[in-house]
TILUM-780352 format. One record per residue (C-alpha): residue number from 1; residue in one letter; x negated, y, z. Coordinates in pm, 1 decimal. Layout:
BEGIN
<site><nr>NUM</nr><rest>A</rest><xx>X</xx><yy>Y</yy><zz>Z</zz></site>
...
***
This chain:
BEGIN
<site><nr>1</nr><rest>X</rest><xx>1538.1</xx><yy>4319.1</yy><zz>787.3</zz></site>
<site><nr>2</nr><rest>X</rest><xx>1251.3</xx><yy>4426.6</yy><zz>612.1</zz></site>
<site><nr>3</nr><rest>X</rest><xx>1042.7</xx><yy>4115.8</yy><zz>765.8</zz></site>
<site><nr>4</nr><rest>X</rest><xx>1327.4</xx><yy>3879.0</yy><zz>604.1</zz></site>
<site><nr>5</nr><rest>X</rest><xx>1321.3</xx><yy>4034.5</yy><zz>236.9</zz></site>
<site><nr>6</nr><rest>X</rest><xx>922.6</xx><yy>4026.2</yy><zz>260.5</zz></site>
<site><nr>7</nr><rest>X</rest><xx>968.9</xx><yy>3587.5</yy><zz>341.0</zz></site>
<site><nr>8</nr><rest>X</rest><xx>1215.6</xx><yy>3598.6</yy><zz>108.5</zz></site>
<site><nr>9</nr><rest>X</rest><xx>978.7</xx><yy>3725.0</yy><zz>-178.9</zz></site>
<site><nr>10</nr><rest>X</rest><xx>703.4</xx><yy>3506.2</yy><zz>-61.2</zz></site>
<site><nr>11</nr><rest>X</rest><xx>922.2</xx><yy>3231.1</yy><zz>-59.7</zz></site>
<site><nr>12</nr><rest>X</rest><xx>1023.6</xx><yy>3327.5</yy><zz>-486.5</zz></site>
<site><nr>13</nr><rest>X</rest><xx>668.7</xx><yy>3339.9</yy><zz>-576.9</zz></site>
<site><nr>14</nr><rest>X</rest><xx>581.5</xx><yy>2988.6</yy><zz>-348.1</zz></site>
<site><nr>15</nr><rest>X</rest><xx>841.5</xx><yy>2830.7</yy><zz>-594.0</zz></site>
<site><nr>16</nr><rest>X</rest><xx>677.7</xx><yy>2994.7</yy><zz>-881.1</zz></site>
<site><nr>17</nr><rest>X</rest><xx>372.5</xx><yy>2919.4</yy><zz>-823.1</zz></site>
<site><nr>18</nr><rest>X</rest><xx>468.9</xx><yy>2489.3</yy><zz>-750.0</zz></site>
<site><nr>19</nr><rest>X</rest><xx>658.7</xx><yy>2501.3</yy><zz>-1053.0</zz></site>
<site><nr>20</nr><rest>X</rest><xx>384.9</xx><yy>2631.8</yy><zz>-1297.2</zz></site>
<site><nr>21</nr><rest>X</rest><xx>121.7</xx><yy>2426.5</yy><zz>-1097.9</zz></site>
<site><nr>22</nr><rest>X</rest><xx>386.2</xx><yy>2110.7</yy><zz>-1139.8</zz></site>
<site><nr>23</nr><rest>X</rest><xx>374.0</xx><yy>2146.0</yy><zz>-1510.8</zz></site>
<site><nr>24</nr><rest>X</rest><xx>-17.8</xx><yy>2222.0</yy><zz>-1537.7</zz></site>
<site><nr>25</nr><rest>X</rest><xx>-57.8</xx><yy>1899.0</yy><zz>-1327.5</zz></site>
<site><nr>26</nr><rest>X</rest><xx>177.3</xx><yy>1678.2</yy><zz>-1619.7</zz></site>
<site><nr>27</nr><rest>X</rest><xx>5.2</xx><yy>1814.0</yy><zz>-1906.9</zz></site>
<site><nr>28</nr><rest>X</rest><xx>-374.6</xx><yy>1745.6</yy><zz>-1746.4</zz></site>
<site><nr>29</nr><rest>X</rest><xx>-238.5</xx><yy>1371.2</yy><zz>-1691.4</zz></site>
<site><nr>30</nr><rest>X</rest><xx>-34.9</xx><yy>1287.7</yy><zz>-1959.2</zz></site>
<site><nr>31</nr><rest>X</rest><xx>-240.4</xx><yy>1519.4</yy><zz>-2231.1</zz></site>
<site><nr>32</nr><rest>X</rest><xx>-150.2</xx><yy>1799.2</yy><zz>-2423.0</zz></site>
<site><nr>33</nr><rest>X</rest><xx>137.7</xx><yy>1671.3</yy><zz>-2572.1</zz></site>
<site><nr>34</nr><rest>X</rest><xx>426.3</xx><yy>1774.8</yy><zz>-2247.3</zz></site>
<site><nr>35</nr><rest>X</rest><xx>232.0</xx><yy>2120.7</yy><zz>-2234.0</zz></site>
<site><nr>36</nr><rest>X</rest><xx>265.8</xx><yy>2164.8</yy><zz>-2629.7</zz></site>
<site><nr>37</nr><rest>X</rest><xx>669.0</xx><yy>2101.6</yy><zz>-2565.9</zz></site>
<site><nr>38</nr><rest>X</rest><xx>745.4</xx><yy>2265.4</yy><zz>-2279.5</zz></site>
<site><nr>39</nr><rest>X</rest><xx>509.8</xx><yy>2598.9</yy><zz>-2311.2</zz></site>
<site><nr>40</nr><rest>X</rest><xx>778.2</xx><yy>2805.3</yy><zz>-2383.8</zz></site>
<site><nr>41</nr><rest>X</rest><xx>932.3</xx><yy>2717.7</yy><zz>-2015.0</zz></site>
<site><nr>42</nr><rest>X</rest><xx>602.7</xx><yy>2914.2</yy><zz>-1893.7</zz></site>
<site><nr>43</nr><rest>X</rest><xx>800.1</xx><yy>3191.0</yy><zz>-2043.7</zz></site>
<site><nr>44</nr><rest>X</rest><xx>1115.7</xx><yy>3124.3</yy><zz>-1870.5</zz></site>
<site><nr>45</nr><rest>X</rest><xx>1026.1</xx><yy>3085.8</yy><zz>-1550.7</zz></site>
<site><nr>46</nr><rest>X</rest><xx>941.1</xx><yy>3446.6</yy><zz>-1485.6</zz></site>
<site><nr>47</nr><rest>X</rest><xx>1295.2</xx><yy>3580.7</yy><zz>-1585.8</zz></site>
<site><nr>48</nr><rest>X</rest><xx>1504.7</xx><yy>3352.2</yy><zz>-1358.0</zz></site>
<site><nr>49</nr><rest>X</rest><xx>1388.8</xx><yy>3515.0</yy><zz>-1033.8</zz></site>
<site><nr>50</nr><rest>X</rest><xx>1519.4</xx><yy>3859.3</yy><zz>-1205.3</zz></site>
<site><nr>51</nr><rest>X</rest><xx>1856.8</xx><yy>3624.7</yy><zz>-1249.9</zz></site>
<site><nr>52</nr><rest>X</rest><xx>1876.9</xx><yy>3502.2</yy><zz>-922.9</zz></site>
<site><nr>53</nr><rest>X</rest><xx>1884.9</xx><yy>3847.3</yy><zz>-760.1</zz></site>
<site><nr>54</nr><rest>X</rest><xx>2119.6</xx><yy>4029.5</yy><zz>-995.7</zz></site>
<site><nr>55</nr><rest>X</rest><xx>2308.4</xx><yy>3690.6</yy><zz>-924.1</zz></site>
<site><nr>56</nr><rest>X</rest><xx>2378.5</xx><yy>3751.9</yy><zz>-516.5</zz></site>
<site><nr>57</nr><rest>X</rest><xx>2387.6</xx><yy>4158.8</yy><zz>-610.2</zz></site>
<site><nr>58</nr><rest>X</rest><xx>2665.2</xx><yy>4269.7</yy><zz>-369.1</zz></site>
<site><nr>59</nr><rest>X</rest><xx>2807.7</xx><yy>4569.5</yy><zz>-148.0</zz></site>
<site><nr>60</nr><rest>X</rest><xx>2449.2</xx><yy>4812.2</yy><zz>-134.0</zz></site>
<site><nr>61</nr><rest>X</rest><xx>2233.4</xx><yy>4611.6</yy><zz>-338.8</zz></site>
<site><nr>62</nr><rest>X</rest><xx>2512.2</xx><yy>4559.4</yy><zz>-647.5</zz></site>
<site><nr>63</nr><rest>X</rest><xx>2229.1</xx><yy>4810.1</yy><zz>-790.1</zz></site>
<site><nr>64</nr><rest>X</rest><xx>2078.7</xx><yy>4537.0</yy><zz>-865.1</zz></site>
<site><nr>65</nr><rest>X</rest><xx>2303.0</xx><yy>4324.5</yy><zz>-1074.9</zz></site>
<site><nr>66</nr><rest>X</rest><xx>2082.2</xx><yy>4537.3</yy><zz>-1396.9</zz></site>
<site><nr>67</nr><rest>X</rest><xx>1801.5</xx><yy>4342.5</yy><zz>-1338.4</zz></site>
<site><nr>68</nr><rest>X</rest><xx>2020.6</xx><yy>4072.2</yy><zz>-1571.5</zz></site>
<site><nr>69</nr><rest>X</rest><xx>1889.0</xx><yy>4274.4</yy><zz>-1844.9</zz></site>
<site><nr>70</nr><rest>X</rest><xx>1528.5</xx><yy>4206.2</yy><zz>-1775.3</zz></site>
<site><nr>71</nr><rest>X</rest><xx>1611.8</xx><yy>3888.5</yy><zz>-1672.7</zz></site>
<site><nr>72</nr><rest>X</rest><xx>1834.9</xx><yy>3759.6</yy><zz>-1976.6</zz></site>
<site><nr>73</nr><rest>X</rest><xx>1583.3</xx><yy>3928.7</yy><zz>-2225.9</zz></site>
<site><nr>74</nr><rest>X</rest><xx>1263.4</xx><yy>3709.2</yy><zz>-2089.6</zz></site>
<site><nr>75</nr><rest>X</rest><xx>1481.0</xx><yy>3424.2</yy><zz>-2017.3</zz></site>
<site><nr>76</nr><rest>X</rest><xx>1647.4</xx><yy>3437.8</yy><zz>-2336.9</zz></site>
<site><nr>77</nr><rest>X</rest><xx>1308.8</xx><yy>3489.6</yy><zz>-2528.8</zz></site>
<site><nr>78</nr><rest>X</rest><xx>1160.3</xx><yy>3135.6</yy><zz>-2349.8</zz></site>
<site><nr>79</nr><rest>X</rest><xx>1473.1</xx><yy>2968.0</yy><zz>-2446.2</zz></site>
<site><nr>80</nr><rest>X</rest><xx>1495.2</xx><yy>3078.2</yy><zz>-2810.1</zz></site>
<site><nr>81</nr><rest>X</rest><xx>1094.2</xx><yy>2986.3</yy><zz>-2806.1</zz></site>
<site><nr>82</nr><rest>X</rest><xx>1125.2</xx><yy>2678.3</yy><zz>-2694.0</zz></site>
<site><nr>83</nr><rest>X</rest><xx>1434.9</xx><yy>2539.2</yy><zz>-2912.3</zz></site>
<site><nr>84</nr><rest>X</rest><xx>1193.0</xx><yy>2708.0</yy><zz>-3197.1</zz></site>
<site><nr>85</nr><rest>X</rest><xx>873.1</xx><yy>2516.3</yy><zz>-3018.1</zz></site>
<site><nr>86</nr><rest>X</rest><xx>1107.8</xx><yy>2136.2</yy><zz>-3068.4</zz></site>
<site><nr>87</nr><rest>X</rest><xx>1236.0</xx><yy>2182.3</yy><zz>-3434.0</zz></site>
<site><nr>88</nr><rest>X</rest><xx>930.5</xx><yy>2354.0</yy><zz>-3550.3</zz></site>
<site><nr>89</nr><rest>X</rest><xx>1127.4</xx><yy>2614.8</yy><zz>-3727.7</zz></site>
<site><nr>90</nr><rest>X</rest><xx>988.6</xx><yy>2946.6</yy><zz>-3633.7</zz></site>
<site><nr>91</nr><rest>X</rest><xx>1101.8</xx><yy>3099.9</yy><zz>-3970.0</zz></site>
<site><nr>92</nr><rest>X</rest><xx>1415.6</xx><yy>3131.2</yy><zz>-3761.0</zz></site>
<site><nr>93</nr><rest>X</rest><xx>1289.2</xx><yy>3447.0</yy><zz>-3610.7</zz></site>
<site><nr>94</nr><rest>X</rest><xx>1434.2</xx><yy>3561.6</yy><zz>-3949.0</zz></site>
<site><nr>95</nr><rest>X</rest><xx>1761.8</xx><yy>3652.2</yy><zz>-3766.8</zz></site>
<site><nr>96</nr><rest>X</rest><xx>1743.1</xx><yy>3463.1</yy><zz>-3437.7</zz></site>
<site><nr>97</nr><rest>X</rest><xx>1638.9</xx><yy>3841.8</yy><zz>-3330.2</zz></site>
<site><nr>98</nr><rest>X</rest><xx>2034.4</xx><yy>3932.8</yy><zz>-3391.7</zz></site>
<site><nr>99</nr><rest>X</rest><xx>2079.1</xx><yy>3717.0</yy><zz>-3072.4</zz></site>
<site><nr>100</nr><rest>X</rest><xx>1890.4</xx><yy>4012.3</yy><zz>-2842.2</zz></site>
<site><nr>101</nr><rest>X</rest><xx>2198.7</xx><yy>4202.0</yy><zz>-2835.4</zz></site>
<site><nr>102</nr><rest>X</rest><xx>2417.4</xx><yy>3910.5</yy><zz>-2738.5</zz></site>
<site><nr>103</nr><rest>X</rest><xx>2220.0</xx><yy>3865.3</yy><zz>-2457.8</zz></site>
<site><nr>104</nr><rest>X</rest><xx>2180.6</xx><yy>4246.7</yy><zz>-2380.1</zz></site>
<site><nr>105</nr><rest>X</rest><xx>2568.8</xx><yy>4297.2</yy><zz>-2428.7</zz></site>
<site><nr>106</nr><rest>X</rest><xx>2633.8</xx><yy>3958.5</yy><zz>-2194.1</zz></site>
<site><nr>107</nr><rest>X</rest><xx>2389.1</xx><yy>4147.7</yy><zz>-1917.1</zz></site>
<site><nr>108</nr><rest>X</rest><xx>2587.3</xx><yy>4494.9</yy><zz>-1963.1</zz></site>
<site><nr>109</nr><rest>X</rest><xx>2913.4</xx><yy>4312.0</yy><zz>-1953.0</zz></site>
<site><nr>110</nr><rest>X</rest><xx>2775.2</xx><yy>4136.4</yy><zz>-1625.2</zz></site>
<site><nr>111</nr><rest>X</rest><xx>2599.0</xx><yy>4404.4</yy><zz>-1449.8</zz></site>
<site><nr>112</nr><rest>X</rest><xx>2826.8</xx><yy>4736.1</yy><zz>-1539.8</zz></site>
<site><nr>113</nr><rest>X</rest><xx>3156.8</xx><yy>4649.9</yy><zz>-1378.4</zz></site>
<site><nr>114</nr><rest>X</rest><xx>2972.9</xx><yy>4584.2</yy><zz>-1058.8</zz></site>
<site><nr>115</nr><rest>X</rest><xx>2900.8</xx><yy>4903.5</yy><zz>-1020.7</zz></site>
<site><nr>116</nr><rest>X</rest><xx>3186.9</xx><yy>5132.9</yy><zz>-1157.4</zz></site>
<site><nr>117</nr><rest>X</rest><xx>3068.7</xx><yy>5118.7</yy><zz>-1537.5</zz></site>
<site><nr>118</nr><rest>X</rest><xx>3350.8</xx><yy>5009.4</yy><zz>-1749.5</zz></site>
<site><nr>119</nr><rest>X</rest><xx>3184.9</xx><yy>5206.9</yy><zz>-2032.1</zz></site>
<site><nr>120</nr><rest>X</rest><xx>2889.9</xx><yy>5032.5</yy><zz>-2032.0</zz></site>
<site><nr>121</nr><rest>X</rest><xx>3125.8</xx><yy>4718.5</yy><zz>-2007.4</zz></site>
<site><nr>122</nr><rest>X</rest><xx>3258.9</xx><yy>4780.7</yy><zz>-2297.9</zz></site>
<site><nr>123</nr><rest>X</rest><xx>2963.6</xx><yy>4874.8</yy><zz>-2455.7</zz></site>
<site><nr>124</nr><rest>X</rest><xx>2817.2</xx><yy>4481.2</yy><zz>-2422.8</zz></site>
<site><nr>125</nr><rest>X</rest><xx>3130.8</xx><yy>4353.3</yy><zz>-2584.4</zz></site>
<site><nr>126</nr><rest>X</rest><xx>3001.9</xx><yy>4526.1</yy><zz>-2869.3</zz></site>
<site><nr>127</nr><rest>X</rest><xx>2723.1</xx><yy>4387.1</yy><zz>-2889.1</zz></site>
<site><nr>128</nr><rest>X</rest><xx>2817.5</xx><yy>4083.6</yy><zz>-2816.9</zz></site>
<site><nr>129</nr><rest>X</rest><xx>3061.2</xx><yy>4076.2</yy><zz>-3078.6</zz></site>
<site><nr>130</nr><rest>X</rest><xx>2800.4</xx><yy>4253.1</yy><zz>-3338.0</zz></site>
<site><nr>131</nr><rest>X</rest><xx>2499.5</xx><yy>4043.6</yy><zz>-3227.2</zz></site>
<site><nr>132</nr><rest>X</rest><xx>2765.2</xx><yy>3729.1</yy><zz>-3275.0</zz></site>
<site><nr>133</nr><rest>X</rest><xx>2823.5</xx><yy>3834.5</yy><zz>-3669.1</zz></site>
<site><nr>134</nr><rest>X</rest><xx>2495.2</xx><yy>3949.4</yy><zz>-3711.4</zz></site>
<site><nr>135</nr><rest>X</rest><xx>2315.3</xx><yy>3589.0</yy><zz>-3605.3</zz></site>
<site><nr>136</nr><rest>X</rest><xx>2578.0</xx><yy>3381.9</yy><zz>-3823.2</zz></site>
<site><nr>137</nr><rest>X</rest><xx>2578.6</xx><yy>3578.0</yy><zz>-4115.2</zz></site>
<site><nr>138</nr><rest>X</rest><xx>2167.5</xx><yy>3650.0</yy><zz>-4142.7</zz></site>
<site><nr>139</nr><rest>X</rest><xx>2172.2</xx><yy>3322.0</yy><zz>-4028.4</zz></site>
<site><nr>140</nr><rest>X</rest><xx>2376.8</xx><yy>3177.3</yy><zz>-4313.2</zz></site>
<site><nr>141</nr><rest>X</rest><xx>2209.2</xx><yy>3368.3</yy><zz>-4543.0</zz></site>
<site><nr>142</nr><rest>X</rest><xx>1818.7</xx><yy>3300.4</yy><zz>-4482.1</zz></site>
<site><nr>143</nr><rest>X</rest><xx>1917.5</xx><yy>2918.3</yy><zz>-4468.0</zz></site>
<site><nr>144</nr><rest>X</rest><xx>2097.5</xx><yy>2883.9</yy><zz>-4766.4</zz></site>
<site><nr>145</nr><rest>X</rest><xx>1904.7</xx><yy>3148.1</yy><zz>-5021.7</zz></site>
<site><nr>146</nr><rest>X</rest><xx>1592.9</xx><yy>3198.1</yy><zz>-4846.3</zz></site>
<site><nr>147</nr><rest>X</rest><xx>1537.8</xx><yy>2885.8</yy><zz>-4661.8</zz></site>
<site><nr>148</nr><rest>X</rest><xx>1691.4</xx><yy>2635.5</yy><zz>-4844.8</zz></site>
<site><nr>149</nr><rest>X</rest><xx>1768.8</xx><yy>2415.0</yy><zz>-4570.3</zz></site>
<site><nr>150</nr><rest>X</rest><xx>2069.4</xx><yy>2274.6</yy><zz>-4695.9</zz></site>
<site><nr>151</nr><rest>X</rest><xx>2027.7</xx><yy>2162.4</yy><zz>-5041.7</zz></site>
<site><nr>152</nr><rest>X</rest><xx>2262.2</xx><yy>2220.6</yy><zz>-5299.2</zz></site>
<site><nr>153</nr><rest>X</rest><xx>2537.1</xx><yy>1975.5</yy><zz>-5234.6</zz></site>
<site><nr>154</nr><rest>X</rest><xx>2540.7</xx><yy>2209.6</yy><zz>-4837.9</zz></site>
<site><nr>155</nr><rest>X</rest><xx>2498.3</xx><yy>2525.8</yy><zz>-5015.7</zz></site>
<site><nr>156</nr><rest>X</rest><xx>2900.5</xx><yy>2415.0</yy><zz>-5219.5</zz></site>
<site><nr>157</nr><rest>X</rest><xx>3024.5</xx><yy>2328.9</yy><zz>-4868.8</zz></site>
<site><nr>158</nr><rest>X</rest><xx>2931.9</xx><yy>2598.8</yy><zz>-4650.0</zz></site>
<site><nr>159</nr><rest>X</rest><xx>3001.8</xx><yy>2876.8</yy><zz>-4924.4</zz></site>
<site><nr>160</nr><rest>X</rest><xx>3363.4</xx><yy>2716.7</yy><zz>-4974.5</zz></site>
<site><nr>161</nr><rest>X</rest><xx>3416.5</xx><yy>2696.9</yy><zz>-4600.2</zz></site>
<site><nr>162</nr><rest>X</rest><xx>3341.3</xx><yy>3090.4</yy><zz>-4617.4</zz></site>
<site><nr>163</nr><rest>X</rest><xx>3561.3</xx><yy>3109.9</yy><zz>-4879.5</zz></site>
<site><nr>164</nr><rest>X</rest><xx>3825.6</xx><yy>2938.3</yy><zz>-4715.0</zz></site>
<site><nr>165</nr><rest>X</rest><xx>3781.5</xx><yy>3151.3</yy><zz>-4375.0</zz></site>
<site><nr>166</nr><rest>X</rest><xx>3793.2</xx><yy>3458.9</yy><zz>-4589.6</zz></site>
<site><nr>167</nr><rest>X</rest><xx>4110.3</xx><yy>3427.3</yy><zz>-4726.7</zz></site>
<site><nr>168</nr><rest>X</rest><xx>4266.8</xx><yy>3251.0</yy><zz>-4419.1</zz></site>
<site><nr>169</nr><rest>X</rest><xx>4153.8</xx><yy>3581.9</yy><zz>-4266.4</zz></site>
<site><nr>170</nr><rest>X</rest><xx>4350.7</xx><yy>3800.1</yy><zz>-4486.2</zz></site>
<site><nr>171</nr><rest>X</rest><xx>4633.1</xx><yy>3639.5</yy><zz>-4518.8</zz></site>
<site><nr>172</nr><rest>X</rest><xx>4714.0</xx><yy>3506.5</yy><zz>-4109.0</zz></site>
<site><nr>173</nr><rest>X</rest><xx>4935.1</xx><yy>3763.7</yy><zz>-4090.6</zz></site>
<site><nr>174</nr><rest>X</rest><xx>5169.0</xx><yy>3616.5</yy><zz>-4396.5</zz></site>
<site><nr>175</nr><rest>X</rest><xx>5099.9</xx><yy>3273.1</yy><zz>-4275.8</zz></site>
<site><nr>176</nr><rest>X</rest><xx>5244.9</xx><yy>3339.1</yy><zz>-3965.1</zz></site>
<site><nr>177</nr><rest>X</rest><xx>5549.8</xx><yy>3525.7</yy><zz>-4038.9</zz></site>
<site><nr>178</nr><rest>X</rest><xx>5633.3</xx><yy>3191.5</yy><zz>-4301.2</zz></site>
<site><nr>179</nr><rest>X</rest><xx>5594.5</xx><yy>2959.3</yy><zz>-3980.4</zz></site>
<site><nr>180</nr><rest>X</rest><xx>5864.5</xx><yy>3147.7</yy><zz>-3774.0</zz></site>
<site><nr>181</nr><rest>X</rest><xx>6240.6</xx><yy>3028.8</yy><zz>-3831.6</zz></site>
<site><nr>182</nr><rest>X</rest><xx>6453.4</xx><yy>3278.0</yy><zz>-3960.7</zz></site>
<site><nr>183</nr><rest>X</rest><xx>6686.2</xx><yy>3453.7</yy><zz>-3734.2</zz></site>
<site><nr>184</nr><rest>X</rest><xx>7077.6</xx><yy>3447.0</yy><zz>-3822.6</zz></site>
<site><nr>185</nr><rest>X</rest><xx>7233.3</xx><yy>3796.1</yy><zz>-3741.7</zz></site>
<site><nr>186</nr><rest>X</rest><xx>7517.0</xx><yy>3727.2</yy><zz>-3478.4</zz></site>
<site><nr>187</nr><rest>X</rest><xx>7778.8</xx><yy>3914.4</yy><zz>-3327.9</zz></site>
<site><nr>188</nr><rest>X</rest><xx>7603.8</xx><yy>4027.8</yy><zz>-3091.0</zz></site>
<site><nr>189</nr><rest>X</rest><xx>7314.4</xx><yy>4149.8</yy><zz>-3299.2</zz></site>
<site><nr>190</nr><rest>X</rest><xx>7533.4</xx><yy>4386.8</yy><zz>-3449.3</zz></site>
<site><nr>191</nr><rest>X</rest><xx>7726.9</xx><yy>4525.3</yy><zz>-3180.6</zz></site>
<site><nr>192</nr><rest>X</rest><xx>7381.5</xx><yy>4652.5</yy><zz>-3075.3</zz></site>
<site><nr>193</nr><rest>X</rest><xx>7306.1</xx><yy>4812.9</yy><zz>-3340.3</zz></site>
<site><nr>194</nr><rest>X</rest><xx>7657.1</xx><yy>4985.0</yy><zz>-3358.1</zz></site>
<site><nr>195</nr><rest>X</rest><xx>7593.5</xx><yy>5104.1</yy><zz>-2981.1</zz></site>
<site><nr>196</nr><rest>X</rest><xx>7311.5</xx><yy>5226.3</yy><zz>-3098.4</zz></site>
<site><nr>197</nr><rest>X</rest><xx>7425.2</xx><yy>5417.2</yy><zz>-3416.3</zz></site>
<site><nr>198</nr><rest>X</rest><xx>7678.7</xx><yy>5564.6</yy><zz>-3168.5</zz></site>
<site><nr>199</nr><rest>X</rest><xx>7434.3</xx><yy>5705.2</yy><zz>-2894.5</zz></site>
<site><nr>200</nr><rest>X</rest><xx>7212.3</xx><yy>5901.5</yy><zz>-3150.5</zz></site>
<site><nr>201</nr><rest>X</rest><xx>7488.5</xx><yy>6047.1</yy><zz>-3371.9</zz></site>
<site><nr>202</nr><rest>X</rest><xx>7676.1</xx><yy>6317.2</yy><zz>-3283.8</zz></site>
<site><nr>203</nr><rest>X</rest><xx>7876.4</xx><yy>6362.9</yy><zz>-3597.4</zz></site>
<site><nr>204</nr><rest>X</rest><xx>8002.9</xx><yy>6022.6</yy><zz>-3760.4</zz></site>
<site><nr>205</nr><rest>X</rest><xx>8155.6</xx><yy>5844.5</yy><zz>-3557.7</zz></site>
<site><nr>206</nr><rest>X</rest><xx>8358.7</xx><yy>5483.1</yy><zz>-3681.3</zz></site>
<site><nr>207</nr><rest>X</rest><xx>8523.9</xx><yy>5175.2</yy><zz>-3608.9</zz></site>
<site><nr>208</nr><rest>X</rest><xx>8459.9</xx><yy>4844.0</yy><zz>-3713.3</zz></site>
<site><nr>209</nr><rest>X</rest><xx>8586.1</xx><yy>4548.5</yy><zz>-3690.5</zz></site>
<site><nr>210</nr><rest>X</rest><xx>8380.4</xx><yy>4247.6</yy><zz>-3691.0</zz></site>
<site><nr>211</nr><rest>X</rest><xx>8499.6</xx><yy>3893.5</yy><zz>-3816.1</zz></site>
<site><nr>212</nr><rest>X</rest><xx>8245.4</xx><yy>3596.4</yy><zz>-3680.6</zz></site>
<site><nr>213</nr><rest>X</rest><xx>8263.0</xx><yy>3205.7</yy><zz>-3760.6</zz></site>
<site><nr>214</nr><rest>X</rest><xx>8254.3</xx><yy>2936.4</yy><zz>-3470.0</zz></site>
<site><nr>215</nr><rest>X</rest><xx>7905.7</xx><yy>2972.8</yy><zz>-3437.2</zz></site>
<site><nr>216</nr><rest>X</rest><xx>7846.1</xx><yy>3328.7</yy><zz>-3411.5</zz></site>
<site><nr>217</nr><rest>X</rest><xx>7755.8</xx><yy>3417.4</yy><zz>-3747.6</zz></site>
<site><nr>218</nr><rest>X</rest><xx>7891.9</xx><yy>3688.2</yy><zz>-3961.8</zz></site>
<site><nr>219</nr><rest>X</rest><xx>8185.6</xx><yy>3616.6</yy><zz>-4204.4</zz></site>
<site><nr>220</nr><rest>X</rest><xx>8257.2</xx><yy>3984.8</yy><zz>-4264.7</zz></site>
<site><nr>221</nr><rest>X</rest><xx>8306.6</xx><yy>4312.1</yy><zz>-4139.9</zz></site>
<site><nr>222</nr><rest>X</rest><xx>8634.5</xx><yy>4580.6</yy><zz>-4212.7</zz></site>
<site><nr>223</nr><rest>X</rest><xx>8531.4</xx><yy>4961.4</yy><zz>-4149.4</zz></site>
<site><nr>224</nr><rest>X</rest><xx>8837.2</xx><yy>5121.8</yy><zz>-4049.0</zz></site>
<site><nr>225</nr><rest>X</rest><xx>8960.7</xx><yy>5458.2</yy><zz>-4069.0</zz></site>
<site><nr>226</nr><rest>X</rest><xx>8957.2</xx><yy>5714.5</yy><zz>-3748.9</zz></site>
***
C-alpha cells in the first residue's frame, strides 16, 4: 500500500516538474513575452495537487478533503494574479482581497460535511455570502471614487442601478403581494372559519345561515337566534 502512495507521489511531482519545465522551454523560445503572461500559472500549479487529493478524499482519508483550503488559497492567489498580470490592473488588490473568504468559505463548505462538520459548513456560507458583498461593494466603490474607471457618464449608471436594486429590495415584498390575484371568499371559506369559531369556544355558540350566488360567492349571511 505504502509502495503505491510513494509512486503515486512521485508520479504528482513527475507532472509538476514537465509542466513547469514545459513552460520554461516556451518562454526560452518564443522570448519573454509567454513567461511575462503566464507567470502567475507558476503560482497555480502548486495548489492543484492539494485539489486533486481533497478531490478523491473518501471513507479513511475524507481527512483530507481540508487540504481544499490550502489548495483554493494558492490556487486562488495564481488565478487572481494572473487575471491582474493580463489587464494590468493590480490596484485591484484594493478589494480583490474580499475574495479570500469566498474561497475559504467555498473550501469549508466543501471539506466540512465530509467529515461530520455541518458547523463549519455553515460557517463557509458565511463567508461566502460576506466575502460576495464585501468584493462588489469595495469593488464598486474603489472603481468609481477612487479609481475612476468608469467616467462620469458610468459613475450615473451604475449609482442608479444601485439605486434601483435598493428600493426593489425593500419593497419585493409589496411588489409581490400586488402580483397575486385576489381571492373571493366562498362558501366554503366561511364554513371553515365557523367550524373553527365553534371548536375553540366554549361559550357562544350560533347559527348562521349562509346565502351564496351561482358561483360560490357570498350574497349575504342571516345570524339566527338559538
Amino acid at each position: 500500500m505504502k509502495s503505491n502512495e510513494f509512486q503515486f507521489s512521485e508520479k504528482c511531482i513527475a507532472r509538476l516538474l514537465l509542466g513547469v519545465g514545459v513552460l520554461a522551454l516556451i518562454s526560452i523560445v518564443f522570448g519573454g513575452l509567454i513567461f511575462s503572461l503566464l507567470w502567475p500559472l507558476i503560482i497555480v500549479v502548486p495548489g492543484l495537487p492539494f485539489l486533486y487529493f481533497a478531490s478523491i478524499a473518501e471513507g479513511k482519508d475524507r481527512d483530507n478533503a481540508w487540504l481544499a483550503v490550502p489548495g483554493g488559497l494558492i490556487t486562488g492567489t495564481g488565478l487572481m494574479m494572473f487575471a491582474q498580470n493580463l489587464t494590468g490592473h493590480w490596484e485591484s488588490w484594493a478589494y480583490a482581497w474580499t475574495l479570500y473568504f469566498v474561497i475559504l468559505g467555498a473550501a469549508f463548505v466543501y471539506a466540512a460535511p465530509r467529515n461530520g462538520d455541518e458547523d463549519t459548513a455553515t460557517v463557509g456560507r458565511y463567508f461566502i455570502f460576506f466575502g460576495t458583498l464585501g468584493f462588489m461593494g469595495l469593488g464598486l466603490f474603489f472603481e468609481l471614487f477612487i479609481f475612476d474607471t468608469f467616467g462620469f457618464v458610468g459613475k450615473v449608471m451604475i449609482a442608479g442601478l444601485m439605486i434601483a436594486l435598493g428600493w426593489w429590495l425593500m419593497n419585493r415584498e409589496d411588489l409581490g403581494q400586488l402580483d397575486k390575484p385576489k381571492r373571493k371568499n366562498t362558501l366554503e371559506d366561511f364554513e371553515g372559519n365557523v367550524a373553527q369559531f365553534q371548536q375553540t369556544s366554549n361559550q357562544v355558540r350560533q347559527k348562521a345561515r349562509v346565502v351564496a350566488g351561482n358561483d360560490g360567492e357570498i350574497v349575504s349571511i342571516e345570524k339566527q337566534p338559538k
